[in-house]
N, C-alpha and C positions, 0 to 999 in steps of 0.2 A: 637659162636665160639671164640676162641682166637688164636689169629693166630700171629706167628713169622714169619715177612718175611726180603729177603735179598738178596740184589746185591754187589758186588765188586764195583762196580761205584759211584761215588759223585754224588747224587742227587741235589745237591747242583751247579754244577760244570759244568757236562756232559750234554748233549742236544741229545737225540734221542730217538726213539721208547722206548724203554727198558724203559729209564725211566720214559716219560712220563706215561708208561703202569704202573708201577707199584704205582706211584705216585697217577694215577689213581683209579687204584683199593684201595689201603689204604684210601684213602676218601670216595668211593663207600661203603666201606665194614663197617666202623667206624660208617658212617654218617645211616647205616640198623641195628646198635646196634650188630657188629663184634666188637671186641677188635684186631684192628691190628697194629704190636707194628715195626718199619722197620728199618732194622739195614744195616748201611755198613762200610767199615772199616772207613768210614770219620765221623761215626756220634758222636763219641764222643770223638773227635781230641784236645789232650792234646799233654804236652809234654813228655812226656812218653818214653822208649824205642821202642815199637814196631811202635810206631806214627813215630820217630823220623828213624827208619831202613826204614818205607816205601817210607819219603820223600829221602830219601839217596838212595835208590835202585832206585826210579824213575828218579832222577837227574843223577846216572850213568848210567843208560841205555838212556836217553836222550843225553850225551856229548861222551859214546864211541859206542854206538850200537850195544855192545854186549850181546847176546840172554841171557846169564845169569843173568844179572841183571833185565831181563824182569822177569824171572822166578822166582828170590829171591824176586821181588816185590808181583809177583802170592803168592807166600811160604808167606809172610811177613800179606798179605791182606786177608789169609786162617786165618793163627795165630789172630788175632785181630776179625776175627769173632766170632772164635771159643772162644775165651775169653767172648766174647759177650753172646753166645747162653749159655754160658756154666753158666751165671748168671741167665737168661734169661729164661731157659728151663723148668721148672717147673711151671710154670704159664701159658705155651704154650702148645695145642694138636694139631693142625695145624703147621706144615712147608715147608712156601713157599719159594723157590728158585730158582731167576731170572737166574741164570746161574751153572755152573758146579759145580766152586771151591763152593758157594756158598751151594750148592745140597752135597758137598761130604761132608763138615763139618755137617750141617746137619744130614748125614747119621751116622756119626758114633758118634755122640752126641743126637741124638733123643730116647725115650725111645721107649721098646715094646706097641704097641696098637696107637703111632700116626700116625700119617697122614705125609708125607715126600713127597710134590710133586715140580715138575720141570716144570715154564711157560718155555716152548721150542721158544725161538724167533730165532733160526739158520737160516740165511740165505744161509751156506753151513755147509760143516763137522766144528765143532767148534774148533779142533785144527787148521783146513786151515784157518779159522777166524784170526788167530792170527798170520800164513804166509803172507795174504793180509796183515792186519795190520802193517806187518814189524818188528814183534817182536820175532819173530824167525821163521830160514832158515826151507826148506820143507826137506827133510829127515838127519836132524842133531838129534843131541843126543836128545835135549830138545822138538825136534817133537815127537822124538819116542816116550820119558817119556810123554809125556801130552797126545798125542794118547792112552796109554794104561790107563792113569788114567781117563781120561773120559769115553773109551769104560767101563772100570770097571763100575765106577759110573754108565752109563747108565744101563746097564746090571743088576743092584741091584735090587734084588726081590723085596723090598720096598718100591722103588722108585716108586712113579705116573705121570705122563705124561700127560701134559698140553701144546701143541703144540696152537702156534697161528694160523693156517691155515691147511687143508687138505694137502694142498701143505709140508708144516711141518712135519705135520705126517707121508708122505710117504720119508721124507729124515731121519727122523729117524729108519723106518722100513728098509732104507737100510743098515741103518748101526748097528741095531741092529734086525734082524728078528725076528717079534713075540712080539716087542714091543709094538702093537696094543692093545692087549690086557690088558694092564695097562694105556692108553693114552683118552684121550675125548679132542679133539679140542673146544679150549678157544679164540674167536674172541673178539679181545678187544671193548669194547665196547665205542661210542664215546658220550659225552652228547649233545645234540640239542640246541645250545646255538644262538639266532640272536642277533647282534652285535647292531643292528638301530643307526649304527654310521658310520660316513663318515670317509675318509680316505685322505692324503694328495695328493694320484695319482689320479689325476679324469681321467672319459672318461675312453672307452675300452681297455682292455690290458687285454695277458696270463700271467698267473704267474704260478709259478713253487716250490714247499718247498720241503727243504730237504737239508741234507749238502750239499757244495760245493762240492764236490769231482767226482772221473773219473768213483766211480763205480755207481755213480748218473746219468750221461752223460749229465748232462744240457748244455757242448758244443753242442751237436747235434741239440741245439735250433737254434744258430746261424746260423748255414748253411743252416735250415726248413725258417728263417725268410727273408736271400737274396732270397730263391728261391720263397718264399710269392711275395716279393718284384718284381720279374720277372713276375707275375701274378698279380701286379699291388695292393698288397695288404701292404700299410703297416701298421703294429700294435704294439703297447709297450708291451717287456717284462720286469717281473717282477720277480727275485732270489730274495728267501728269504732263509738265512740259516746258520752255521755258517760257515767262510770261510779257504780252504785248500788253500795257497796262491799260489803255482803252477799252482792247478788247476783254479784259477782265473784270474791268469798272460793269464793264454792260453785261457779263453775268451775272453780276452781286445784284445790279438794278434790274436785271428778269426776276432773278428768286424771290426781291423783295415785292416786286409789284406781282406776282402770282401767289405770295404768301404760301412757297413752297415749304412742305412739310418736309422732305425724304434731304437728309442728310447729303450737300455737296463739298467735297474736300478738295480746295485744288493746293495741291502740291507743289508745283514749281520744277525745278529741273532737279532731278535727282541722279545718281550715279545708275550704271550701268544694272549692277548688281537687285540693289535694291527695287531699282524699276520691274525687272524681272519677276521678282518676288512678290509683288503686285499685281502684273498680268497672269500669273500660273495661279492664283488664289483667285479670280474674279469668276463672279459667275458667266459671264460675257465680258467680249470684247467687241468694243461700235465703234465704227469706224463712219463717223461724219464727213472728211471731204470729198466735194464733187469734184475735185480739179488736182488729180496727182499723175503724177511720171511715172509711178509704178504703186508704192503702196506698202513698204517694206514692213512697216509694224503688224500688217494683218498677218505675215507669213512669219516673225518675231513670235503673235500671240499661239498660232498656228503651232510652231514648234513647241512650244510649252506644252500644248495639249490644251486649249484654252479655246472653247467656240467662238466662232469670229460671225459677226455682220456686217455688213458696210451697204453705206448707200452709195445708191449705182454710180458708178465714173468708168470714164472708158474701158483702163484698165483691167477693174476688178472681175471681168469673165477671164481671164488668164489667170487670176488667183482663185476665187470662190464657185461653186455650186449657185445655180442661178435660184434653189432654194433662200438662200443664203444673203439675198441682196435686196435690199430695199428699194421699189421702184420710183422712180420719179413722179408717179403722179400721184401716193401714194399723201394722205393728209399725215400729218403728225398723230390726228388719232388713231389712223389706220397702222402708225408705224407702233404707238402704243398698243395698239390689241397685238400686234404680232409678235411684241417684245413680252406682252406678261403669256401669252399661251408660250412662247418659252424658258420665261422663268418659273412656271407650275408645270413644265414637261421633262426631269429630268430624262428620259428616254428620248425625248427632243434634241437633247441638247448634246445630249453621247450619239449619235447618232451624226449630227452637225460635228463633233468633236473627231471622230474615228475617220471621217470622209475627208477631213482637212488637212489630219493626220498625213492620212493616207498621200496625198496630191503632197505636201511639203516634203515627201521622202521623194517622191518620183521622179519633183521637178525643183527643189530649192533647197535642197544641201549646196555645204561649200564646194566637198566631192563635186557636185555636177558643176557649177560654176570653174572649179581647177580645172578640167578635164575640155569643157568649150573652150577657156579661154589658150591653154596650151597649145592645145591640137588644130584650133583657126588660128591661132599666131605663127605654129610650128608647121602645119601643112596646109596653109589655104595662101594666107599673107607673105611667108617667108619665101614660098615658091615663085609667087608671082613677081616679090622685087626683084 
């Protein structure tokens, strides 16, 4: 297959599931004799007009933080695709597209009989995506317009649906009914990589990846580790990720105002490699968000060999043992007793470790990701154009 794929996002740049997913698969697919060719408005950054309108549009919406220049950025980062694809397309019958804008140029540049599908990584409605984000207000003009141009694009008969998780799929089916029927959940797949490398934090410690930020909740570490600490336990954590500096201020001023004892290191964003080498050495891995599209680090820590917990979100019954998951009504102290009975249970924790193991080989190799996405594109999708 030859396949055009494409995010709005710097690969280059950006740091998170998206990209490393797609990132991912362009190497997975290339390296099984796929021709995958991956375009984003940044890949071919000259100085050009449209180059030169997106940095301008990014830098006013950055100094007034007004919604429209978010959106002439959206407009600017569609245009430069579409330039792209528009060289591009004839050499392509696969098109993959990491996100809307992405999906809608696509749509209307793709020829009769290809293939137009959409990795779905939403962690909510993708226009509220962009409310959290702070780039424009919830029922303003420019909500309505992005509202109607995604429910559109979603809604395209064309369109194929590649949702990262179950959980995915049913936020998609509520916002567009029926869209089951064009969709097969695409679990990213993680490669099995052992790091047989040390790292400069020796000795036990939880560690935690993922941005910095509030809808992360890695403050709620703080307050699990004093109430550790009241049960006599204390342990090093470990942030790894890149930092929202609010949200960072407000964990220095947790630790200070709980006049935490146990050792926290936030780290910041670190390479690949190294990261690694941090989650295979941790005594645990906690996974704090209630609000993910899938949850890729827990099946990351999973493949290392590295016990995983996470507090509940939809999701995470498609990754973890409901052993394994912190309940929502669950106190902070309650989530502290369950965290030191399994830091004093190594039999605990291998136990948790072998089970996870086990589930990441069945269901989240690259292997199994190559082998869905070929065989729905090659006999499900191709059939029916």
């Amino acid at each position: 297959m030859k396949i055009l794929m494409a995010s709005i996002l710097n690969m280059d740049a950006d740091m998170n599931g998206v990209v490393v997913t797609a990132k991912e698969q362009q190497d997975l697919l290339n390296h099984h004799q796929h021709t995958v060719t991956l375009i984003t408005p940044y890949t071919y950054a000259h100085a050009s007009f449209h180059f030169n309108a997106l940095r301008w549009t990014s830098v006013a919406f950055m100094r007034s933080g007004l919604s429209i220049f978010a959106m002439l950025n959206l407009l600017v980062k569609g245009l430069i695709l579409a330039h792209q694809t528009i060289k591009l397309r004839k050499a392509h019958t696969v098109f993959h597209a990491h996100d809307l804008i992405s999906a809608m140029v696509f749509l209307i540049l793709s020829r009769r009989g290809d293939v137009t599908l959409l990795n779905a990584h939403f962690h909510t409605a993708p226009w509220d995506e962009f409310v959290l984000g702070g780039y424009i207000k919830r029922h303003s003009i420019s909500y309505k317009l992005m509202k109607f141009l995604f429910l559109r694009t979603l809604r395209a008969a064309q369109l194929n649906l590649m949702p990262v998780s179950k959980r995915n799929l049913g936020l998609l089916q509520s916002m567009v009914p029926g869209s089951s029927s064009s969709s097969v959940v695409l679990y990213p797949g993680i490669s099995a990589i052992q790091t047989g490398a040390t790292n400069s934090i020796q000795g036990s410690y939880l560690i935690n990846v993922g941005s910095l930020d509030a809808r992360k909740n890695q403050l709620v570490l703080i307050d699990i580790l004093a109430d550790l600490e009241k049960q006599g336990i204390s342990i090093p954590l470990v942030l790894v990720g890149p930092e929202e500096i609010t949200e960072k201020q407000r964990i220095l001023d947790r630790i200070s105002a709980l006049s935490l004892r146990s050792p926290v290191y936030i780290l910041g964003k670190l390479d690949v490699k190294a990261t690694q080498r941090l989650i295979q050495s941790a005594l645990l891995y906690v996974h704090t968000s209630r609000n993910e599209s899938f949850g890729r680090t827990l099946v990351e820590a999973m493949s290392l060999q590295t016990p995983v917990i996470a507090f509940e979100y939809e999701a995470v019954s498609e990754i973890l043992d409901p052993s394994a998951v912190i309940n929502t009504n669950w106190s902070n102290a309650d989530i502290a007793t369950f965290l030191k009975t399994l830091i004093e249970s190594p039999a605990l924790r291998e136990d948790f470790q072998q089970k996870q193991h086990k589930k990441y080989l069945q269901t989240f190799t690259q292997e199994q990701m190559l082998n869905t996405y070929t065989q729905t594109i090659e006999r499900t999708w191709r059939v029916s154009a």
